[in-house]
N, CA, C and O atoms as a GROMACS GRO file, in nm:
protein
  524
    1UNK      N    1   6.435   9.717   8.017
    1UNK     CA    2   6.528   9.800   8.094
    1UNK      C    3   6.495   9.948   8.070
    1UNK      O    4   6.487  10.002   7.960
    2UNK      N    5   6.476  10.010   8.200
    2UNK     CA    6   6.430  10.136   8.175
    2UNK      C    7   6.549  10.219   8.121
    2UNK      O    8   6.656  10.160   8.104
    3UNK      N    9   6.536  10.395   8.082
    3UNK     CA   10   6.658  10.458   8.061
    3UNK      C   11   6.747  10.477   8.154
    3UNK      O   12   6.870  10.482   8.146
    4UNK      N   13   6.671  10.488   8.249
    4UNK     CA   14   6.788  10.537   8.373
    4UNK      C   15   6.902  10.424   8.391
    4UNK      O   16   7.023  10.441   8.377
    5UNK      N   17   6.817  10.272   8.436
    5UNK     CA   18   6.918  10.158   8.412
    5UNK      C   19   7.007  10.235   8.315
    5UNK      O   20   7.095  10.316   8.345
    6UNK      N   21   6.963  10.192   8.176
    6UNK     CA   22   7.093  10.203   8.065
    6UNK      C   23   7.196  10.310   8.070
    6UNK      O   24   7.311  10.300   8.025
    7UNK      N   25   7.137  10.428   8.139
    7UNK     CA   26   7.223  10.572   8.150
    7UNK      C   27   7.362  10.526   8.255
    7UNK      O   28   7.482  10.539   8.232
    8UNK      N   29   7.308  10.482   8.345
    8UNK     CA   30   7.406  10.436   8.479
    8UNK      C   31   7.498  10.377   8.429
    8UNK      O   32   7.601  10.441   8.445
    9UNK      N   33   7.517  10.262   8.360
    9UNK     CA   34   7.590  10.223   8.270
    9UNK      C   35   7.738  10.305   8.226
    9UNK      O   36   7.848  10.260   8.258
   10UNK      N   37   7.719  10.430   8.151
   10UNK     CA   38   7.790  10.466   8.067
   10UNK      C   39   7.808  10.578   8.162
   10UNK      O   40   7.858  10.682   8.120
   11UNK      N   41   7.773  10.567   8.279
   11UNK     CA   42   7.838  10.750   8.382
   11UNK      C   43   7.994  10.689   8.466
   11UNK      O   44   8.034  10.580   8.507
   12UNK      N   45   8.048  10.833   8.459
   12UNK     CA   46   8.214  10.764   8.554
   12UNK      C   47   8.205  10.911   8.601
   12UNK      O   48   8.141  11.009   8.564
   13UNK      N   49   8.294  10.885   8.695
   13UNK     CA   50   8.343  11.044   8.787
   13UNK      C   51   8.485  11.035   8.764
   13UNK      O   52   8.558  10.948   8.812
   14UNK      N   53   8.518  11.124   8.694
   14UNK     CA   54   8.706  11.140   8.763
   14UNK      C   55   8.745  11.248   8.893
   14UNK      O   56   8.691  11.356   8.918
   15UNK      N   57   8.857  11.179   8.966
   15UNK     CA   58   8.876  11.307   9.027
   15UNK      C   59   9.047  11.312   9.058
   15UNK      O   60   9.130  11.231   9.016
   16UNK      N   61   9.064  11.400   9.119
   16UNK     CA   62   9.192  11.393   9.162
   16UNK      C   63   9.206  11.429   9.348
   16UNK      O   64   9.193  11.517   9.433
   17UNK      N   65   9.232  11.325   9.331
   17UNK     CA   66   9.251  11.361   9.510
   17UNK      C   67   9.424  11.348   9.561
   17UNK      O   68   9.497  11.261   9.512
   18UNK      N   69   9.475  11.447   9.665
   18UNK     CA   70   9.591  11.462   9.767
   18UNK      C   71   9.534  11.493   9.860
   18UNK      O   72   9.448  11.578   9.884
   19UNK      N   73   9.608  11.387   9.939
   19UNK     CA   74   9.621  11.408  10.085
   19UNK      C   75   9.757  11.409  10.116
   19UNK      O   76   9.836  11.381  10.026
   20UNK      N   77   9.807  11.441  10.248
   20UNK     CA   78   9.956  11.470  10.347
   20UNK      C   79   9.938  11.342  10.446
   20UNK      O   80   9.829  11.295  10.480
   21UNK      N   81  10.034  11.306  10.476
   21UNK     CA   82  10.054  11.299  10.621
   21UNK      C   83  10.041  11.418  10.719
   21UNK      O   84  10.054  11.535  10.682
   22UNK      N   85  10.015  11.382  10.850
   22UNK     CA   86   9.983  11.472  10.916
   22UNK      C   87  10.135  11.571  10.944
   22UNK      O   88  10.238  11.506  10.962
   23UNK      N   89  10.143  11.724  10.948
   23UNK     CA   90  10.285  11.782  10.982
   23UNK      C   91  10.326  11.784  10.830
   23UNK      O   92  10.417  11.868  10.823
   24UNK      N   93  10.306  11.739  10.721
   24UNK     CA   94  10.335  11.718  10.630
   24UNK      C   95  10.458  11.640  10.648
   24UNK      O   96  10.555  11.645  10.572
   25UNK      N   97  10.450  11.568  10.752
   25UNK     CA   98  10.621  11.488  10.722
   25UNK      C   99  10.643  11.401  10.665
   25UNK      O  100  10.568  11.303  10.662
   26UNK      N  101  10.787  11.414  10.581
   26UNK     CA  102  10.812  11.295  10.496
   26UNK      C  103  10.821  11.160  10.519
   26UNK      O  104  10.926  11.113  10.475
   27UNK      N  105  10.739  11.071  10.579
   27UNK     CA  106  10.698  10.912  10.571
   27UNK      C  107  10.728  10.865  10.479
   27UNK      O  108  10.840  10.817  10.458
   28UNK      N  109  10.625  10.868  10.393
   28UNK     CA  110  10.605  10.822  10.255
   28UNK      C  111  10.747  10.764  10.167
   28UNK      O  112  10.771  10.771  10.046
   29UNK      N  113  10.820  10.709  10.269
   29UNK     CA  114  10.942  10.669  10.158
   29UNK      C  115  10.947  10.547  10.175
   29UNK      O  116  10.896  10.495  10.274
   30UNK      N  117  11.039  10.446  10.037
   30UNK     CA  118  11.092  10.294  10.056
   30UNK      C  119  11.042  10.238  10.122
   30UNK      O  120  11.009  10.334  10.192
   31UNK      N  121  11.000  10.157  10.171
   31UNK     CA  122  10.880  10.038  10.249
   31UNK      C  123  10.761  10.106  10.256
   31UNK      O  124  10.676  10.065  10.178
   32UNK      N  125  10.728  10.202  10.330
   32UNK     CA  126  10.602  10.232  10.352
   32UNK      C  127  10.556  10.324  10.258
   32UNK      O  128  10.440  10.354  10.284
   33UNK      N  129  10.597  10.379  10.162
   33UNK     CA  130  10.572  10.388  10.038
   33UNK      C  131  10.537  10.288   9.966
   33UNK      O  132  10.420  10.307   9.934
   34UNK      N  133  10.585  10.164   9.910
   34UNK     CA  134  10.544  10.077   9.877
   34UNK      C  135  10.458   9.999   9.901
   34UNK      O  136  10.395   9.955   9.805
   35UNK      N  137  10.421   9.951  10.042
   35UNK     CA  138  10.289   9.917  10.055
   35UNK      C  139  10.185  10.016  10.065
   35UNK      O  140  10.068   9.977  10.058
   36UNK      N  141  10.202  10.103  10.076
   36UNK     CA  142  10.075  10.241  10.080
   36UNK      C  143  10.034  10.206   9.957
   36UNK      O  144   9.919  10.165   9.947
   37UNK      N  145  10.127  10.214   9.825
   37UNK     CA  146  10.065  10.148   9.674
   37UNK      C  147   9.982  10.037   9.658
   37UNK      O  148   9.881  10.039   9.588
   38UNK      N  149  10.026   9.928   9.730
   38UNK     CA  150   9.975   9.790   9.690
   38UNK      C  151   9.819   9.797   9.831
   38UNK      O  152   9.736   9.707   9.846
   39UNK      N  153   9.824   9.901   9.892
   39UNK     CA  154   9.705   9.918   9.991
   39UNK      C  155   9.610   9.983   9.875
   39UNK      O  156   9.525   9.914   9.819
   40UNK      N  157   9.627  10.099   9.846
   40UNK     CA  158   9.545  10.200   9.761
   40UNK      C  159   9.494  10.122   9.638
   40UNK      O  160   9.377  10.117   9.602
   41UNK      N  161   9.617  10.053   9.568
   41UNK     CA  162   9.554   9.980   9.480
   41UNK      C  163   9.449   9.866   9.514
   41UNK      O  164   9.348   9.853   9.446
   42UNK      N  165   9.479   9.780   9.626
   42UNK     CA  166   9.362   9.719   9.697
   42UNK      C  167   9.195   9.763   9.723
   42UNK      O  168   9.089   9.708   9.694
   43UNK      N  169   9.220   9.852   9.772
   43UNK     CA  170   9.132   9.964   9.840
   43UNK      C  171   9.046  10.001   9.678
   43UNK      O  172   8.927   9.992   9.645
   44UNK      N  173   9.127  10.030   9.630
   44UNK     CA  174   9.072  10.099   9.504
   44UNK      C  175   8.955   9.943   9.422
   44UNK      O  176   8.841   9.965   9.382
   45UNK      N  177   9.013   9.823   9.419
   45UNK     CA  178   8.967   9.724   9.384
   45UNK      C  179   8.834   9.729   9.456
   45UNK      O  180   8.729   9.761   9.400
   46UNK      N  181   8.846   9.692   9.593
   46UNK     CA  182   8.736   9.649   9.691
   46UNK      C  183   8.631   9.784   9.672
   46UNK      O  184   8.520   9.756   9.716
   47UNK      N  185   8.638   9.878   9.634
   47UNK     CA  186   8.563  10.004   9.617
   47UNK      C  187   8.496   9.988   9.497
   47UNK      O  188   8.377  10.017   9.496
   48UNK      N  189   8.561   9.937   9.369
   48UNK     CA  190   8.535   9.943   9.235
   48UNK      C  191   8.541  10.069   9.161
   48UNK      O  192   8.455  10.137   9.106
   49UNK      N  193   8.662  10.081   9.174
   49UNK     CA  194   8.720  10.206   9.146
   49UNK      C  195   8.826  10.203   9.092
   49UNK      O  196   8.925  10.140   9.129
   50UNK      N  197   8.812  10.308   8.950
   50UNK     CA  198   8.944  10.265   8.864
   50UNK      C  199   9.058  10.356   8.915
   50UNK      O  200   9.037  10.476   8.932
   51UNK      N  201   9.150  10.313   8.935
   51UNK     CA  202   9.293  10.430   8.981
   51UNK      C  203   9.404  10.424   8.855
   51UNK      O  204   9.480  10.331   8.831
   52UNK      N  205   9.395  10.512   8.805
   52UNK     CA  206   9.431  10.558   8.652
   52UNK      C  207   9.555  10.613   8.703
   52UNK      O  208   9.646  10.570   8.633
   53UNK      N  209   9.600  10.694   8.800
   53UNK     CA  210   9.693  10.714   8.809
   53UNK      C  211   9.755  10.772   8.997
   53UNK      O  212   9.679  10.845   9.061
   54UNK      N  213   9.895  10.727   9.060
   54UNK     CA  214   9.927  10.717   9.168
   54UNK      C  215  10.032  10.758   9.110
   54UNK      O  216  10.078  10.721   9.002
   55UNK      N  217  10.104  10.901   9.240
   55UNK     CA  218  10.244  10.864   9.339
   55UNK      C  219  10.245  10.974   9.400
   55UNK      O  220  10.208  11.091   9.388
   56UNK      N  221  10.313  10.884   9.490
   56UNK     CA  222  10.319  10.874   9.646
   56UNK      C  223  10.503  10.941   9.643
   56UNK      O  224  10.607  10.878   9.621
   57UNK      N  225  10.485  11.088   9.676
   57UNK     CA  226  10.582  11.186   9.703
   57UNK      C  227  10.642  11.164   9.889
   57UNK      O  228  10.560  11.100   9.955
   58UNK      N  229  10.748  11.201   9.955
   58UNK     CA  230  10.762  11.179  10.105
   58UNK      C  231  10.672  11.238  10.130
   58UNK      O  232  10.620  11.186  10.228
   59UNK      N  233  10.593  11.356  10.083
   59UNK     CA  234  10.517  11.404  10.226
   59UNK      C  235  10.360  11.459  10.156
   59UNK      O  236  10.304  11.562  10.195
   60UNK      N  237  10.302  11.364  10.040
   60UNK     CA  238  10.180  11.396  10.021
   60UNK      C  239  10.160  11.284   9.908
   60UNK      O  240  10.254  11.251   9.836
   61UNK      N  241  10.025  11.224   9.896
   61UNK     CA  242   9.964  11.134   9.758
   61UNK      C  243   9.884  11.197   9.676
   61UNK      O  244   9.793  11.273   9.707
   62UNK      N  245   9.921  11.163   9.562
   62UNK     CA  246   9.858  11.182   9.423
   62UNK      C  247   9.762  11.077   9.401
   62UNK      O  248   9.798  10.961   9.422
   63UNK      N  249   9.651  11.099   9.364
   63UNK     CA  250   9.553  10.932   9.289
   63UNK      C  251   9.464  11.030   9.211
   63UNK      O  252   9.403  11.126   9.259
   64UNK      N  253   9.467  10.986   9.071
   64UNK     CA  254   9.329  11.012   9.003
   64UNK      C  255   9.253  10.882   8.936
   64UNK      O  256   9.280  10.816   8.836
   65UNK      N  257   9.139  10.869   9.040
   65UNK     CA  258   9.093  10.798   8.990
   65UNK      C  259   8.968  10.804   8.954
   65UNK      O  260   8.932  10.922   8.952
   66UNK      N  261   8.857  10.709   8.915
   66UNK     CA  262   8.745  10.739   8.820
   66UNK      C  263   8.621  10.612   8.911
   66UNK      O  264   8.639  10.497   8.951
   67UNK      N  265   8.515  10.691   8.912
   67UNK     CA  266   8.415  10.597   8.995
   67UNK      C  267   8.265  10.603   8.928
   67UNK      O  268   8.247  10.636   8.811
   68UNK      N  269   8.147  10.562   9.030
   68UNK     CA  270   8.082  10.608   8.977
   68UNK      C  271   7.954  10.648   9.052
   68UNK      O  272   7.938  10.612   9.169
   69UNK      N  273   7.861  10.723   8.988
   69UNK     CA  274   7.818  10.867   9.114
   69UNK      C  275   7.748  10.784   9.263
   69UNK      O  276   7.712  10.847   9.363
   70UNK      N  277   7.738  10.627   9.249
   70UNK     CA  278   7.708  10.642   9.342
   70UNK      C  279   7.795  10.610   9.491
   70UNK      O  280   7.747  10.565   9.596
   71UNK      N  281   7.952  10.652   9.460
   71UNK     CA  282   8.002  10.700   9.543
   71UNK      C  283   8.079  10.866   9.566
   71UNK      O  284   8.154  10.918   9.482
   72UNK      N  285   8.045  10.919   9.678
   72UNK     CA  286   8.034  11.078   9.696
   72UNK      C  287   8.209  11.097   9.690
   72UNK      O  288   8.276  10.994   9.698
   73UNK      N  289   8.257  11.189   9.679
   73UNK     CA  290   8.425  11.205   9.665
   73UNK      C  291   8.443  11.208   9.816
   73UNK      O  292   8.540  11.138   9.846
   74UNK      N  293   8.388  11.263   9.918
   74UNK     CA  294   8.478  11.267  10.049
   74UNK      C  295   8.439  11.136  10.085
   74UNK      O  296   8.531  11.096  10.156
   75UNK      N  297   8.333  11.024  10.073
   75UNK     CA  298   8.370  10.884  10.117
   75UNK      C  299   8.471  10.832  10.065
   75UNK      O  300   8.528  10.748  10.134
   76UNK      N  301   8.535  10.868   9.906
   76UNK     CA  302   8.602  10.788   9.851
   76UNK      C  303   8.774  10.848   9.902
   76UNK      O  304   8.880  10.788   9.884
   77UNK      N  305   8.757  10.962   9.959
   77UNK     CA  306   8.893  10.998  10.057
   77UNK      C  307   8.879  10.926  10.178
   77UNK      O  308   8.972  10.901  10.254
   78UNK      N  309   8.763  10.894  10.193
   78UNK     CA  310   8.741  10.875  10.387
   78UNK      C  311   8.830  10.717  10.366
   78UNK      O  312   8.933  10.672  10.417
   79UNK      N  313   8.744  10.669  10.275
   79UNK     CA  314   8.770  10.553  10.268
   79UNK      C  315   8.954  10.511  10.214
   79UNK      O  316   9.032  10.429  10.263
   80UNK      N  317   8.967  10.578  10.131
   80UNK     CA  318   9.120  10.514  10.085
   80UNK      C  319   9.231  10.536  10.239
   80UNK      O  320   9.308  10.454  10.288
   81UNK      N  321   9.204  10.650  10.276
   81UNK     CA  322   9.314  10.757  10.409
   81UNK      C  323   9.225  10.652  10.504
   81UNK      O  324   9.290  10.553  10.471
   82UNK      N  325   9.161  10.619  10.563
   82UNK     CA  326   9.108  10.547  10.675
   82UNK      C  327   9.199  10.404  10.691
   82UNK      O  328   9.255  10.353  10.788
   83UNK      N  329   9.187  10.369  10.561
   83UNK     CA  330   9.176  10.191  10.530
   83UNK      C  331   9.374  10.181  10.536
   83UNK      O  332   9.442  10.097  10.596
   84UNK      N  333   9.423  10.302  10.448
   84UNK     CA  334   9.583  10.278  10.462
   84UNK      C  335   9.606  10.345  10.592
   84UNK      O  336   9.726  10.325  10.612
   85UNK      N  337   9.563  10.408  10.683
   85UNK     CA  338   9.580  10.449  10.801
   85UNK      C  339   9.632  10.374  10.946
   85UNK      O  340   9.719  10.377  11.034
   86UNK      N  341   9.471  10.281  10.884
   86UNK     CA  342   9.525  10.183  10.985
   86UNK      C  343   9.625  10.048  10.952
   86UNK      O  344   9.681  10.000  11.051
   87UNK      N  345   9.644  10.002  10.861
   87UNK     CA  346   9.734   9.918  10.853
   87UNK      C  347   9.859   9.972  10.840
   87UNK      O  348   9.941   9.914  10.910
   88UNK      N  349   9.900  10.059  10.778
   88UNK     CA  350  10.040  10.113  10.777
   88UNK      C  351  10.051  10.121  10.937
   88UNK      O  352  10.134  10.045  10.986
   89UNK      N  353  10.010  10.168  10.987
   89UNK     CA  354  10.003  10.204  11.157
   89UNK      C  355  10.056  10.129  11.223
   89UNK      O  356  10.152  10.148  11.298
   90UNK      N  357   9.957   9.966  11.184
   90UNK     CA  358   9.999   9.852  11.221
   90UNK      C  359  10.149   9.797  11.205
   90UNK      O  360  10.236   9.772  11.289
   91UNK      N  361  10.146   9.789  11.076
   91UNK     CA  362  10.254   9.698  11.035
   91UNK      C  363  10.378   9.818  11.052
   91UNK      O  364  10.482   9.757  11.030
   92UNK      N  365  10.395   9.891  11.067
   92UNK     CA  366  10.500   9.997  11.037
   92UNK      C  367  10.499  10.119  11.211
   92UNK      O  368  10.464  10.236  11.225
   93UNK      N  369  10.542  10.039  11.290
   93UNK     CA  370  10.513  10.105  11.406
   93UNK      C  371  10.591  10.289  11.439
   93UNK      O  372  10.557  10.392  11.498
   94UNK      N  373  10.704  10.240  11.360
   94UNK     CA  374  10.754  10.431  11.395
   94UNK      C  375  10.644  10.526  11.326
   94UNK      O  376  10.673  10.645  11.312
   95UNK      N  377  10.513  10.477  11.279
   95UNK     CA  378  10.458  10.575  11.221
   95UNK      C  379  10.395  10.634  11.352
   95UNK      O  380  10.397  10.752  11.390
   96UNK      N  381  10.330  10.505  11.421
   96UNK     CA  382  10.226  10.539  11.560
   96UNK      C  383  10.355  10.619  11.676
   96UNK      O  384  10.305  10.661  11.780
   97UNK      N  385  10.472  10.635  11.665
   97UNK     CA  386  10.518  10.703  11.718
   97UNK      C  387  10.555  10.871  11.716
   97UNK      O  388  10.554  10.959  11.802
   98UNK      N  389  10.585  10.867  11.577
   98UNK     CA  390  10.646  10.986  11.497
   98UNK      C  391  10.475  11.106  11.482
   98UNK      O  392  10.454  11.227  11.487
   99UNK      N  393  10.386  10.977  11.463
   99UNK     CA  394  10.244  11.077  11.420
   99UNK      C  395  10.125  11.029  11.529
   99UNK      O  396  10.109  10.911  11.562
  100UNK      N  397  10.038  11.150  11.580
  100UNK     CA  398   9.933  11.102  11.640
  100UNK      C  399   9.793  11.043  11.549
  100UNK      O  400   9.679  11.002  11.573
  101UNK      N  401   9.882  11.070  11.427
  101UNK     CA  402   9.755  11.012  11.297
  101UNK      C  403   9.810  11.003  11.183
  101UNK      O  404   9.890  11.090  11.146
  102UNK      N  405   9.781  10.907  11.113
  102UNK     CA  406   9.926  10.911  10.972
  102UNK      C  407   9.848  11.024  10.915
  102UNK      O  408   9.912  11.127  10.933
  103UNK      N  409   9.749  11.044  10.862
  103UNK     CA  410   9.674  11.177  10.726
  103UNK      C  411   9.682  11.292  10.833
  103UNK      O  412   9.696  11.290  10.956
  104UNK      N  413   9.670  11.386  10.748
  104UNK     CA  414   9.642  11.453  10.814
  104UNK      C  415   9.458  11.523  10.808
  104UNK      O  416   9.420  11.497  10.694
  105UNK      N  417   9.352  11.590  10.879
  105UNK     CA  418   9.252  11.538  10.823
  105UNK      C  419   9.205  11.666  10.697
  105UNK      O  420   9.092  11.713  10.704
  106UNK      N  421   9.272  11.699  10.621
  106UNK     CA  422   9.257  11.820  10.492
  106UNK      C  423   9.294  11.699  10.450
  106UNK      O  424   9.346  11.605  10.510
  107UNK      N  425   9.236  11.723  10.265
  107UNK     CA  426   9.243  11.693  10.163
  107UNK      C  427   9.212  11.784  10.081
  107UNK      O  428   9.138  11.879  10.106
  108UNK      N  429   9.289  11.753   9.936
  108UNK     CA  430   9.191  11.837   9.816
  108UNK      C  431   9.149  11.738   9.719
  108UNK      O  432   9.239  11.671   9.667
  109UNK      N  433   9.028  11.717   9.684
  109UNK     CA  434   8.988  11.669   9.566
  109UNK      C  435   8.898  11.727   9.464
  109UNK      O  436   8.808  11.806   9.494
  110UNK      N  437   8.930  11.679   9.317
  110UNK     CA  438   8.897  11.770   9.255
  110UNK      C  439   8.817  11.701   9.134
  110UNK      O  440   8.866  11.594   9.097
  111UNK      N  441   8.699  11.743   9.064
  111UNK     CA  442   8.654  11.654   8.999
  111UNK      C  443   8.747  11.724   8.872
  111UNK      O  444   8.793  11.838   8.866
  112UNK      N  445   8.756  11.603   8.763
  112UNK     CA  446   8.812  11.645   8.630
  112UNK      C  447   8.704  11.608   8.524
  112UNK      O  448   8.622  11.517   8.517
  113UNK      N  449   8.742  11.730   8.432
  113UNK     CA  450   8.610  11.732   8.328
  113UNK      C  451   8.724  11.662   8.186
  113UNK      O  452   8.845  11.681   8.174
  114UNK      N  453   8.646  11.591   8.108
  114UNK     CA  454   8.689  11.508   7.962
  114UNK      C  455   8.796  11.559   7.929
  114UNK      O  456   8.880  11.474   7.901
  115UNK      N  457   8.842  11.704   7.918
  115UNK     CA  458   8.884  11.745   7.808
  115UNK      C  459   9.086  11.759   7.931
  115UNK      O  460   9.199  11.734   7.889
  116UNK      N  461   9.050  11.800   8.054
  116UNK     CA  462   9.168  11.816   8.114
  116UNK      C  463   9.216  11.672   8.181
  116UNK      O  464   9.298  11.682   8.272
  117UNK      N  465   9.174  11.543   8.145
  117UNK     CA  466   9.229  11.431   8.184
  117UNK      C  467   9.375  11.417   8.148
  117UNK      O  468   9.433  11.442   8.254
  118UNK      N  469   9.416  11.405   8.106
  118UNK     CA  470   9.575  11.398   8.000
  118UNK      C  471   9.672  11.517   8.104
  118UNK      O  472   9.768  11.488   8.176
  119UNK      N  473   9.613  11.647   8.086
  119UNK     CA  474   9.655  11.729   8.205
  119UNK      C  475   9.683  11.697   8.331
  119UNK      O  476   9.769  11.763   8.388
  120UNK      N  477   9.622  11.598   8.398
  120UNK     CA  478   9.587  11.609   8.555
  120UNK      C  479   9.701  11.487   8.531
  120UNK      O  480   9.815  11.490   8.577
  121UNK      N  481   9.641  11.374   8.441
  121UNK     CA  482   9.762  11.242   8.462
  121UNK      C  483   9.937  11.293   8.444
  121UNK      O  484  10.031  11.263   8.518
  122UNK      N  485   9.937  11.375   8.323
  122UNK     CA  486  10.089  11.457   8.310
  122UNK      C  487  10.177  11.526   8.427
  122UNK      O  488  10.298  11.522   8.451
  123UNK      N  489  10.023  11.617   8.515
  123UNK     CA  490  10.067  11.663   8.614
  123UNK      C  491  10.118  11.587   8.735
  123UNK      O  492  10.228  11.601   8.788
  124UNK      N  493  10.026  11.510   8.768
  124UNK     CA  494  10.044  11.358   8.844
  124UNK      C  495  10.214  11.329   8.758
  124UNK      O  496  10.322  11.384   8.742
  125UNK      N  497  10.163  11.244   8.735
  125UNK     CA  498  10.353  11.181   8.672
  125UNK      C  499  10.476  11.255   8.685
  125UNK      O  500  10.578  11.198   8.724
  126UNK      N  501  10.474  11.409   8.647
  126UNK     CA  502  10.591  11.487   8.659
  126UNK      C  503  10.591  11.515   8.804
  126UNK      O  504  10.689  11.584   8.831
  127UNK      N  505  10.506  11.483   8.928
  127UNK     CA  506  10.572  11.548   9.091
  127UNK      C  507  10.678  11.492   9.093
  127UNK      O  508  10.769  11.575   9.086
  128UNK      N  509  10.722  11.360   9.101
  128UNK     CA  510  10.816  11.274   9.071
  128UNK      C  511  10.956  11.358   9.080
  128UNK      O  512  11.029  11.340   9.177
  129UNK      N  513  10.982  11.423   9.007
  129UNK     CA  514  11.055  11.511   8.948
  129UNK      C  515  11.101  11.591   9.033
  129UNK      O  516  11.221  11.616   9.026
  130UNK      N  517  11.032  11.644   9.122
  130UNK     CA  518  11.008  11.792   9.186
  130UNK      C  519  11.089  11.766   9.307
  130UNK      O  520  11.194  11.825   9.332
  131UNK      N  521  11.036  11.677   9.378
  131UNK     CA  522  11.025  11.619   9.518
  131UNK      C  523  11.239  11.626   9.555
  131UNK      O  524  11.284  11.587   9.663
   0.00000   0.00000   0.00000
């Protein structure tokens, strides 16, 4: 096994990504809040991608999660906002009414370095609070 093999191994990306609904409007509550979770966490599986930490405020998502380089950070937005896009859409029709697109198409994601992990998850956990 060459080094590179063995290096790949032991590499992860963290990041922190939010996105909105589009308008920033508050959706994101009781039912469709709840499956948006059990989607992302899906999503996050089928990707192979660890999601260390979620929540889902009315009118924007929190996820930091951890991958590895050989997926780029705006596929790994394209992909989570695409995949809950369309099924919430589906199953939850006042969305396709209320929005001409559930995301809106901005995001911020952010890579996190070793030492501010604990930070970003703290920060994550206390929106909760705010909202």
């Amino acid at each position: 096994m060459g080094m590179h093999a063995m290096l790949a191994r032991f590499f992860s990306l963290k990041y922190h990504l939010v996105f909105c609904p589009k308008y920033r409007k508050p959706v994101l509550v009781s039912l469709v809040a709840a499956r948006l979770k059990a989607l992302l966490v899906q999503k996050a599986d089928e990707l192979h991608v660890t999601l260390h930490t979620m929540e889902i405020m009315p009118d924007h998502v929190h996820l930091f999660v951890e991958s590895d380089p050989g997926m780029a950070p705006a596929k790994l937005a394209a992909q989570f906002k695409g995949y809950t896009s369309r099924v919430l859409r589906q199953e939850f029709r006042h969305l396709c009414s209320q929005l001409p697109s559930l995301w809106s198409r901005s995001y911020y994601i952010g890579s996190i370095g070793h030492g501010s992990e604990a930070a970003v998850q703290r920060y994550i956990e206390t929106q909760k609070g705010r909202s």
